[in-house]
C-alpha positions in Angstrom: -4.4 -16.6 -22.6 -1.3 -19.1 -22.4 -0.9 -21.4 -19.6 1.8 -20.5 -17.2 4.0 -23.6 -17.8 5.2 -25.6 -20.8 6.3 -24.7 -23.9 4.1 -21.1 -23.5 5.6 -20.5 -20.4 7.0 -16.2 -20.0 10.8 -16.2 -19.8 12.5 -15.0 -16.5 13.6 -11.8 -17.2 9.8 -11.4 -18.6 8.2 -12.6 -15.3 10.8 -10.8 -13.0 9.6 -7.9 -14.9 5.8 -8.5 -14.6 6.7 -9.1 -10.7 8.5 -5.6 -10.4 5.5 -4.1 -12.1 2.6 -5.5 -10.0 4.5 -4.9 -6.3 5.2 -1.1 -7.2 1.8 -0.3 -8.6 -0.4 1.7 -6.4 -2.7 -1.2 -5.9 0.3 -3.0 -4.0 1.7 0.1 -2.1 -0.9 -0.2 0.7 0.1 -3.9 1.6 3.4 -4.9 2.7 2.6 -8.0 3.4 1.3 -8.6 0.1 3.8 -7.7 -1.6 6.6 -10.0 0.6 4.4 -12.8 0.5 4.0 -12.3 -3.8 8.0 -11.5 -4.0 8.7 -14.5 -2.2 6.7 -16.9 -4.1 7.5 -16.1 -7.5 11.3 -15.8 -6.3 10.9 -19.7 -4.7 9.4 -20.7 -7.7 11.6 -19.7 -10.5 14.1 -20.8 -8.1 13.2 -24.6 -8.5 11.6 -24.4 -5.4 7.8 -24.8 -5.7 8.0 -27.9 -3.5 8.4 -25.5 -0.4 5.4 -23.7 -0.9 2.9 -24.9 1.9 1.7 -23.1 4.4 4.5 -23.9 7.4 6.9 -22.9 5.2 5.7 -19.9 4.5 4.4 -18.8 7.8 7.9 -19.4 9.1 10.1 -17.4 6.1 7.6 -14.8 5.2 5.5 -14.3 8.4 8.0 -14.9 11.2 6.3 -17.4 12.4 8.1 -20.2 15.4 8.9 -23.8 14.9 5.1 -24.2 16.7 3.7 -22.2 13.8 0.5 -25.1 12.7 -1.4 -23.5 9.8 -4.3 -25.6 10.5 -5.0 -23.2 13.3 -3.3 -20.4 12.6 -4.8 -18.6 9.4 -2.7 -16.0 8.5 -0.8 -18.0 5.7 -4.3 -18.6 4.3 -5.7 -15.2 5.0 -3.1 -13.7 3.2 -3.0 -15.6 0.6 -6.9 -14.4 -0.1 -6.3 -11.5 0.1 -3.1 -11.5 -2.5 -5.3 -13.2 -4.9 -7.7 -10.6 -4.4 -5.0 -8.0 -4.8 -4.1 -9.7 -8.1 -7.6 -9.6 -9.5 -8.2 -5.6 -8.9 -4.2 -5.0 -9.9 -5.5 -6.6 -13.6 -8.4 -4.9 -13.9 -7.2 -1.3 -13.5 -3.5 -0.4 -13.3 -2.1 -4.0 -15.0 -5.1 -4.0 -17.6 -2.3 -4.0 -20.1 0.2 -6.1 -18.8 1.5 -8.9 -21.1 2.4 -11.0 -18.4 -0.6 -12.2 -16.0 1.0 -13.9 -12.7 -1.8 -15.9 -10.6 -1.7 -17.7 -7.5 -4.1 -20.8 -7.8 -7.3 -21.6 -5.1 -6.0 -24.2 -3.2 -2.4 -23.9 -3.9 0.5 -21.4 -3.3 2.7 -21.8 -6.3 2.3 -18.8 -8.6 1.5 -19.5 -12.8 2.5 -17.2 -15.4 0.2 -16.3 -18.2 0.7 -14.0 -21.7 -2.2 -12.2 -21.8 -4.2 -11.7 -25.1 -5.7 -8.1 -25.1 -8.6 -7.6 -26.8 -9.4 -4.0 -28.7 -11.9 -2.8 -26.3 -11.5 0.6 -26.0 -13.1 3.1 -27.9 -11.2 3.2 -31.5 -9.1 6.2 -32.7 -8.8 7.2 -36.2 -5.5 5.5 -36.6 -7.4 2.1 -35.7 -10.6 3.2 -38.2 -10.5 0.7 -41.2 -12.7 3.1 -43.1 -15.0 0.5 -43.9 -12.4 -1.7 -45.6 -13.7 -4.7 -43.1 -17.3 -4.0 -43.2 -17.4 -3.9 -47.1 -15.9 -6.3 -49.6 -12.0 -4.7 -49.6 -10.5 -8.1 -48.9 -7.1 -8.3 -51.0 -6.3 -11.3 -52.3 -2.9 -12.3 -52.7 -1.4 -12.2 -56.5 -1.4 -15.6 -58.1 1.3 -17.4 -57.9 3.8 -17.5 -60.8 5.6 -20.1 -62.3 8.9 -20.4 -62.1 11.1 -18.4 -65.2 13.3 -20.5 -67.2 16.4 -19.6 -67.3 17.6 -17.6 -70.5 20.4 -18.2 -72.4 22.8 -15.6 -73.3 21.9 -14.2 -76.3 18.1 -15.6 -76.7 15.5 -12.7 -77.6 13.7 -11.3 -74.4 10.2 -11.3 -76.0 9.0 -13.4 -78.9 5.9 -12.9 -80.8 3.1 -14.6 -80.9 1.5 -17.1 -83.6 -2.2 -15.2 -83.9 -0.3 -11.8 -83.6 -1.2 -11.7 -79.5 0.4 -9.7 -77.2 3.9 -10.4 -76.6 4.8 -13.2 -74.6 7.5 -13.0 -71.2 9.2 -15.4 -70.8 7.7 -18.5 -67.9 4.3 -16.9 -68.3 1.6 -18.2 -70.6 -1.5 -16.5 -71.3 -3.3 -18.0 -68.9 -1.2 -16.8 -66.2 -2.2 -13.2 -67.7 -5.4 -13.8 -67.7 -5.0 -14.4 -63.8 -3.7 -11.7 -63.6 -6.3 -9.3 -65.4 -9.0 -11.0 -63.3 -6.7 -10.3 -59.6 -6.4 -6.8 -60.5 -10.3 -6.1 -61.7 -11.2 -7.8 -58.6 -9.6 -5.8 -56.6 -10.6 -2.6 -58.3 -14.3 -3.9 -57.7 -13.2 -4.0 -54.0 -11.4 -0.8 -53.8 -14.9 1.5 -55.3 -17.3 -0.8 -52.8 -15.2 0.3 -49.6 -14.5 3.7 -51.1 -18.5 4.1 -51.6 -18.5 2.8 -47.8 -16.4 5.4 -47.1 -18.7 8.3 -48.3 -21.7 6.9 -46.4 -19.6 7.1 -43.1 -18.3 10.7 -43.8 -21.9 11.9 -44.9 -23.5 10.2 -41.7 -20.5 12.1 -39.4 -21.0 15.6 -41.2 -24.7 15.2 -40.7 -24.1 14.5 -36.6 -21.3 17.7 -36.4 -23.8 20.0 -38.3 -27.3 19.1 -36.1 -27.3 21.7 -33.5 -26.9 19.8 -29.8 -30.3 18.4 -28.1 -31.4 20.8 -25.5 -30.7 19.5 -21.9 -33.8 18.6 -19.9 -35.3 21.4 -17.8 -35.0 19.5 -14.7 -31.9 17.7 -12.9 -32.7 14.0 -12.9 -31.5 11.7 -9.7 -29.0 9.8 -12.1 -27.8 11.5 -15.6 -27.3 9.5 -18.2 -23.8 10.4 -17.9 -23.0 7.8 -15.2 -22.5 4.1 -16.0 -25.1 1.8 -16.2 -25.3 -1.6 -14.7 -27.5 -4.1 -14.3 -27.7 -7.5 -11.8 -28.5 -11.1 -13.1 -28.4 -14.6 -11.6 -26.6 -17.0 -13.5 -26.1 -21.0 -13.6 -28.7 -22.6 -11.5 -30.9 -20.6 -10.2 -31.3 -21.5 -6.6 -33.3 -19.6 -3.9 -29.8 -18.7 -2.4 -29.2 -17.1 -5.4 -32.0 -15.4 -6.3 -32.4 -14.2 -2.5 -28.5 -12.4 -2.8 -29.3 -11.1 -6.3 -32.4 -9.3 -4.9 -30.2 -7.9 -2.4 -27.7 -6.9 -4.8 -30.4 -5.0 -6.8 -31.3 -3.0 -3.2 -27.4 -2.8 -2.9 -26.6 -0.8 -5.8 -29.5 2.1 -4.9 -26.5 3.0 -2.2 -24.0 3.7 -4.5 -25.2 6.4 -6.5 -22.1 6.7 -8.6 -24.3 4.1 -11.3 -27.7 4.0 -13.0 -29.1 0.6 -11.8 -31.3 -1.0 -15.0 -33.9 -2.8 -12.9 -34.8 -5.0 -15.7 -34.4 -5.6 -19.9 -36.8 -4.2 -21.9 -37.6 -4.5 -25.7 -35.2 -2.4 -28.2 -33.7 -1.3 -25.1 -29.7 -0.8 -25.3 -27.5 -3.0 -23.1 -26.3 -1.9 -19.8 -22.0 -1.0 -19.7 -21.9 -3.8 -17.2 -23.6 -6.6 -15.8 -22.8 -7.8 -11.9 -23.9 -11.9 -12.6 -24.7 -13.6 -9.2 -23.4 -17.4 -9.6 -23.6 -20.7 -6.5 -20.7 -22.1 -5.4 -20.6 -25.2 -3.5 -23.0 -25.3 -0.7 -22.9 -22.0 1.0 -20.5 -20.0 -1.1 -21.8 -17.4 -3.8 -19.6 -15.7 -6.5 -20.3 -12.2 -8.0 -18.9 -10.6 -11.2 -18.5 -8.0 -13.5 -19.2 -8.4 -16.6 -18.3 -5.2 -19.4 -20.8 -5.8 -22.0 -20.0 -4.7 -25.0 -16.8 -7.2 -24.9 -18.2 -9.7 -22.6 -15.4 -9.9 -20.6 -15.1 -10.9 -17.0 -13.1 -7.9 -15.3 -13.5 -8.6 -12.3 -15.1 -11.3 -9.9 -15.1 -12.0 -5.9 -16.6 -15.1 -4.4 -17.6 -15.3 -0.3 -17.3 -19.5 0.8 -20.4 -18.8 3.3 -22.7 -15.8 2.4 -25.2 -15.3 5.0 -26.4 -11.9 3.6 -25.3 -8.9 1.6 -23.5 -7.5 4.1 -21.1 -10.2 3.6 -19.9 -8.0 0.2 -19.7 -4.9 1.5 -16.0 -4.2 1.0 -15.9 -6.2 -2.8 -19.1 -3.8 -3.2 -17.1 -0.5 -2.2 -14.3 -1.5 -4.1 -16.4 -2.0 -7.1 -18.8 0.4 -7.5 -17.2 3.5 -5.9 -15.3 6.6 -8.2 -12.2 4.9 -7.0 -13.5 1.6 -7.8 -13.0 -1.3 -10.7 -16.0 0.0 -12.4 -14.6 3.7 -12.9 -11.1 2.1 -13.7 -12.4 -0.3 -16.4 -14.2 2.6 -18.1 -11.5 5.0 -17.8 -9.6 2.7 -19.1 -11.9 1.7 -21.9 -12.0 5.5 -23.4 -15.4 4.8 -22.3 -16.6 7.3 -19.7 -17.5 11.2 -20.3 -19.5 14.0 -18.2 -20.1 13.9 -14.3 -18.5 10.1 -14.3 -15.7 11.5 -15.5 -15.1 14.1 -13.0 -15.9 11.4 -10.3 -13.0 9.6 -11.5 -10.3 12.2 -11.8 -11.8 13.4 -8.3 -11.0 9.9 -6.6 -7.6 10.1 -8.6 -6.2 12.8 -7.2 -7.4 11.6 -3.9 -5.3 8.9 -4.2 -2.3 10.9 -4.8 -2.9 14.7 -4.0 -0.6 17.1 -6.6 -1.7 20.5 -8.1 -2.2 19.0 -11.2 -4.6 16.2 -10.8 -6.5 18.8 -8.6 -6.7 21.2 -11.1 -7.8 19.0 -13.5 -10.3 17.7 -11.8 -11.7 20.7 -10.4 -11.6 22.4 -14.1 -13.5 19.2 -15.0 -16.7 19.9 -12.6 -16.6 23.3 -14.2 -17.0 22.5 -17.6 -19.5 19.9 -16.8 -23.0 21.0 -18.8 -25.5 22.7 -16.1 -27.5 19.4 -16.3 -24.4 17.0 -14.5 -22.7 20.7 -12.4 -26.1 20.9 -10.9 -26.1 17.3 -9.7 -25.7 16.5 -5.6 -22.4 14.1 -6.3 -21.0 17.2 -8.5 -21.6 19.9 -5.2 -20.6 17.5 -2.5 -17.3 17.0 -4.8 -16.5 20.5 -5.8 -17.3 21.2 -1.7 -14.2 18.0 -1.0 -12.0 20.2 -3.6 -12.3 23.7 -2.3 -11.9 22.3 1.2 -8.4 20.7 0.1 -7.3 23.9 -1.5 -8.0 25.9 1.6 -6.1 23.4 3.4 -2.9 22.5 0.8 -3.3 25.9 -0.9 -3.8 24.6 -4.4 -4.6 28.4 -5.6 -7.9 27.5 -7.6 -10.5 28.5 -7.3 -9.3 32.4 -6.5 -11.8 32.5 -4.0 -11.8 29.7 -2.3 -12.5 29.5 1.5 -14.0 27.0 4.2 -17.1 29.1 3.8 -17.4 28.3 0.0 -16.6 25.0 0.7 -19.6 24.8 3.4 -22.0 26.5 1.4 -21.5 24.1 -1.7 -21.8 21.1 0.5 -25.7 22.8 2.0 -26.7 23.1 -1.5 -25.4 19.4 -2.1 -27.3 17.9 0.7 -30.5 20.1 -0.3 -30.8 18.8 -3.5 -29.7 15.2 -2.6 -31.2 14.6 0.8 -30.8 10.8 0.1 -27.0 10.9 -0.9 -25.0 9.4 1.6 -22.1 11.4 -0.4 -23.7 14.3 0.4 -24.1 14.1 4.1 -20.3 13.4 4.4 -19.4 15.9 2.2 -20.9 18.0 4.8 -19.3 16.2 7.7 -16.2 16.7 6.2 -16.5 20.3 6.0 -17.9 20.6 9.3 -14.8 18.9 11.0 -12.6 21.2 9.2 -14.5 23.7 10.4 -13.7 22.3 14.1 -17.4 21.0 14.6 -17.1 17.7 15.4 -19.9 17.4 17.4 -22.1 18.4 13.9 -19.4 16.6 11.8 -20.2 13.5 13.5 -23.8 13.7 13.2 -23.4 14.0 9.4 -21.4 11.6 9.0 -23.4 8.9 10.9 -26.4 10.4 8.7 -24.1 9.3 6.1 -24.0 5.8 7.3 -27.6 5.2 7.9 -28.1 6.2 4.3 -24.9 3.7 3.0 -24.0 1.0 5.4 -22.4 -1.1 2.5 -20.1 1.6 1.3 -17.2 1.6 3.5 -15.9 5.1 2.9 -18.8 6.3 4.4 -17.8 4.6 7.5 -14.4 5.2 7.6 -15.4 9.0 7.5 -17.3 8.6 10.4 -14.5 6.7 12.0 -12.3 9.7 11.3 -15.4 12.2 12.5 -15.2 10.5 15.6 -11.4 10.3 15.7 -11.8 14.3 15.3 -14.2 14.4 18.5 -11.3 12.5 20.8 -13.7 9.0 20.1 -11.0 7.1 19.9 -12.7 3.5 21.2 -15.4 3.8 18.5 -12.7 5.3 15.4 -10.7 2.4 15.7 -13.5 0.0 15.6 -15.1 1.8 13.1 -11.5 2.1 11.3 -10.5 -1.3 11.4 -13.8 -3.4 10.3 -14.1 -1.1 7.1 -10.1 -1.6 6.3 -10.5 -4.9 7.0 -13.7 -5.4 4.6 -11.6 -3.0 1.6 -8.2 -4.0 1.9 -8.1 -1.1 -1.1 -8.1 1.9 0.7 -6.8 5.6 0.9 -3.6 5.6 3.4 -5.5 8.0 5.5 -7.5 5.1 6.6 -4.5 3.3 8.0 -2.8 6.5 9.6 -6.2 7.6 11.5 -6.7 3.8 12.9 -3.3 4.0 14.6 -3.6 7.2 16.4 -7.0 6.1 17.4 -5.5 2.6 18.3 -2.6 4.3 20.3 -5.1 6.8 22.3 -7.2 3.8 22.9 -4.3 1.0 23.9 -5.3 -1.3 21.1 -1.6 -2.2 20.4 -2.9 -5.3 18.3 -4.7 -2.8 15.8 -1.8 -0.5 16.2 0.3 -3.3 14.0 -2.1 -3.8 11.8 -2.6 0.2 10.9 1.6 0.1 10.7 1.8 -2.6 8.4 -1.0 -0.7 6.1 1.5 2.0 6.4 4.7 0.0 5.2 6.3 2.0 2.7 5.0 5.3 3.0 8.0 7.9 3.4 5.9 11.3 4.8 7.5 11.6 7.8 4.4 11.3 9.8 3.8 8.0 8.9 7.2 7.7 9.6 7.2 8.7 12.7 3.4 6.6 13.7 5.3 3.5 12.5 7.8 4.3 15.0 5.8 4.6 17.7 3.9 1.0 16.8 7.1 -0.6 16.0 8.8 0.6 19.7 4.9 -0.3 21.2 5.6 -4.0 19.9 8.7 -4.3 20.8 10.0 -4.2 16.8 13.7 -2.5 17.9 15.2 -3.0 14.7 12.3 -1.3 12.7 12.2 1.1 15.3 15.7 2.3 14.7 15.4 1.7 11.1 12.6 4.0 10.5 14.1 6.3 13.2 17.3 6.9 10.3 14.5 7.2 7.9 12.9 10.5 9.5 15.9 11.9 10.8 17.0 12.2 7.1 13.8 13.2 5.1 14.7 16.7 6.6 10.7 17.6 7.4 9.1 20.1 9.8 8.8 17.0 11.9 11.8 15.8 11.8 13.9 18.7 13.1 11.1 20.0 15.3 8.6 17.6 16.4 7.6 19.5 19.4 6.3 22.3 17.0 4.7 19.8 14.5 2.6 18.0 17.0 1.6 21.6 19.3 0.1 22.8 15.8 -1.1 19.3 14.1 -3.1 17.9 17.2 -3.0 20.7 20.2 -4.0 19.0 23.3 -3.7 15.7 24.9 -3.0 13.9 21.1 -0.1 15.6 20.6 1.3 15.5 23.8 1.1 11.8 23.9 2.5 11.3 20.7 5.4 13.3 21.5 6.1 11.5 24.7 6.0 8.3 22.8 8.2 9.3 20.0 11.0 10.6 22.4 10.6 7.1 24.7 11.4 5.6 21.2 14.5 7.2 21.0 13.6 9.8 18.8 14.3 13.2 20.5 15.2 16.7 18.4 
């Protein structure tokens, strides 16, 4: 990788580009701020303005902070700027994987570097990239001797003359010795071509041999973790302090919550290397740094480090985003070509969770079907299918044929029966339960679901919307708000249940932060919550900018809130958020 200044240093147009691409990747579309406070320091700095960027400049131009603004007690310059680097590191591990262009924002400083990235071939190899043996054999061309410069000939002079012993005919600028180089270049290279060609036969006997055998019969009995699933293992690195060896010990009890990979407690002889490797590192006094490593490249993909780390529980939102089917984890191998069976299906399941259409739901869906009895049978691959059927029912995907709430229900029982220790499991449950309007029951899972997880933060996020569900609305946005705030990653869903539950509860300064969560989301009612926070804070020209914004997307909402609201929260909820929409200005 290039260093992002000097002679090596991206062109404009190439680092305007690289800025275009990381702001409008999905990675950037939950954080506004984020993606003003990136925009504006790359824009300053190819701007010849890099001198500007400290942190009372940038409170005052990008955070609207007052000539009183002192960054030395007021974080948010700094905050931000963690959690934009942070931002950076997860964009270039999964969507920008393959970006040429690598834009970084130093520790300790807040003028951006551009880098050209070097990409490896990691992935798995297709048969356009097979060399056929050509590098593992002795198939090295060698370039053809050079040849000595012809004399010129005169006009009229014979082309060929004969030789004195009655040799071959001599050309013209070539002796015999340059023949004889080449005689030797081309047997040498013959001698090359049948070695690799033999190569060749070894591999394509070897591949017949594999496609003939007959598949190994699955086990008999489900295991806890098919082998399907990645496989990771955790190890201490540099000097091993008892800090570090006490966090890596945690790590190791960590991972058992996230059943999404096979932990490999510890290296045995002939035993094949775990896919990745989470190394545990000091830094400074108090501060400890995790990573992931991808072993078969060994290549840092991603790495988080906490200044003070009291415990654990300090990386429960790097954990989440990590090691979850949405996570860096899943990305890197789905990137990677390098992920097949019930992993799989996890993956394409948290995709189309991130962006619900018919066709990553079928595809996902189809995926859990085809899935051998060994991985459909699994707890993670019931309480998924149970998530699925409960979103067609609700957004009438039209597969399965016989979907219903009931299905849904019954596949989530069966996935909590065989996997009574899967915290996945128990909110799959919950989840049906609340769509079945029993929140008391739906709670009560989810909570289960907790106690089972309590470093995975989408288990308590569905509990905060459980709770949200059973008119909690105190406890939701609590609940909502620490496990945003710990995975600043997170479904939009997240962001649009905290402000409801902020606005029933009168947390107005949790309100803003749900709305910001929610800058740049056009269904109308995010719309329409942002309008309510923006007129709560006193935000008029948002207010009435977002008010033209759902008056023209031309929704159900928009020309007939009244209706939207009586059938989307009946009671007390809706009421209120009409009221407040209408004392906004907002009145059809």
């Amino acid at each position: 990788m290039h260093e992002g200044r000097g002679p090596d240093r991206p062109a404009v147009s190439e680092i305007k580009a690289a800025l275009e691409a990381v702001t409008s990747s999905e990675a950037f579309a939950r954080s506004e701020r984020a993606r003003s406070l990136l925009s504006y320091l790359v824009e300053a700095e190819l701007a010849g303005q890099a001198d500007r960027l400290k942190g009372f400049v940038i409170g005052q131009d990008v955070f609207g902070k007052d000539d009183d603004f002192d960054p030395s007690m007021d974080a948010v310059v700094r905050v931000q700027a963690g959690r934009l680097r942070d931002l950076l590191v997860a964009y270039y591990a999964g969507e920008g994987r393959n970006s040429p262009i690598e834009i970084k924002v130093p520790k300790g400083s807040y003028v951006p570097t551009y880098h050209r990235r070097v990409h490896a071939n990691g992935g798995a190899r297709i048969i356009s990239d097979l060399d056929f043996g050509a590098s593992g054999s002795a198939l090295k061309l060698e370039p053809l001797p050079p040849r000595r410069a012809a004399p010129s000939i005169e006009a009229g002079s014979p082309t060929f003359k004969a030789t004195p012993q009655g040799g071959p005919a001599a050309i013209p600028g070539v002796d015999i010795a340059d023949d004889n180089l080449l005689t030797n270049y081309v047997v040498r290279n013959v001698r090359r071509f049948w070695m690799a060609l033999g190569t060749i036969m070894v591999l394509l006997g070897a591949i017949l041999i594999v496609v003939l055998l007959p598949d190994p019969k699955p086990p008999q009995i489900v295991p806890t973790t098919p082998g399907s699933l990645p496989t990771i293992a955790v190890r201490a690195t540099g000097d091993a302090s008892q800090e570090v060896a006490t966090i890596a010990g945690g790590l190791r009890g960590a991972l058992a919550q996230f059943p999404t990979v096979t932990q490999i407690a510890s290296a045995r002889a002939n035993q094949d290397l775990p896919d990745y490797a989470l190394t545990v590192e000091q830094v400074g006094a108090d501060g400890i740094s995790i990573a992931l490593v991808q072993m078969a490249s060994d290549s840092v993909i991603w790495q988080h480090t906490e200044p003070v780390v009291a415990s654990v529980a300090d990386f429960a939102g790097p954990l989440t985003e990590l090691l979850t089917a949405s996570g860096v984890l899943y990305a890197d191998a789905y990137g990677r070509n390098a992920i097949g069976g019930l992993a799989r299906c996890l993956y394409l399941s948290s995709r189309f969770y991130l962006r619900q259409d018919g066709d990553r739901f079928r595809e996902a869906y189809q995926c859990f079907e085809e899935l051998p009895p060994v991985d459909r049978n699994h707890p993670l691959a019931h309480a998924e299918l149970a998530g699925l059927v409960n979103e067609t029912v609700n957004d009438n995907y039209g597969y399965p044929a016989d979907a219903s709430i009931k299905k849904a229900l019954d596949m989530a029982r069966v996935s909590v029966e065989r996997g009574p220790a899967y915290a996945s499991s128990h909110r799959a449950l919950g989840s049906i339960l609340a769509a079945r309007k029993e929140n008391v029951a739906a709670v009560s899972a989810m909570r289960e679901a907790v106690r089972l997880s309590p470093l995975d933060q989408t288990m308590a996020a569905a509990l905060g919307y459980a709770l949200f569900n059973n008119g909690e609305y105190g406890e939701a946005a609590t609940t909502l708000s620490v496990a945003g705030t710990k995975m600043r990653l997170h479904p939009k869903w997240w962001d649009y249940t905290l402000l409801l539950s902020a606005f029933m509860d009168g947390r107005t300064d949790l309100m803003r932060e749900a709305a910001d969560g929610l800058a740049g989301e056009t269904r109308s009612y995010y719309v329409a919550a942002r309008i309510i926070a923006a007129d709560t804070a006193g935000d008029t020209v948002l207010r009435d900018t977002l008010i033209a914004e759902l008056g023209a997307s031309n929704t159900s909402l928009a020309k007939d809130p009244v209706a939207y609201y009586s059938r989307r929260f009946p009671g007390p909820l809706g009421e209120k958020l009409l009221e407040a929409l209408r004392k906004a200005g907002y009145a059809r």
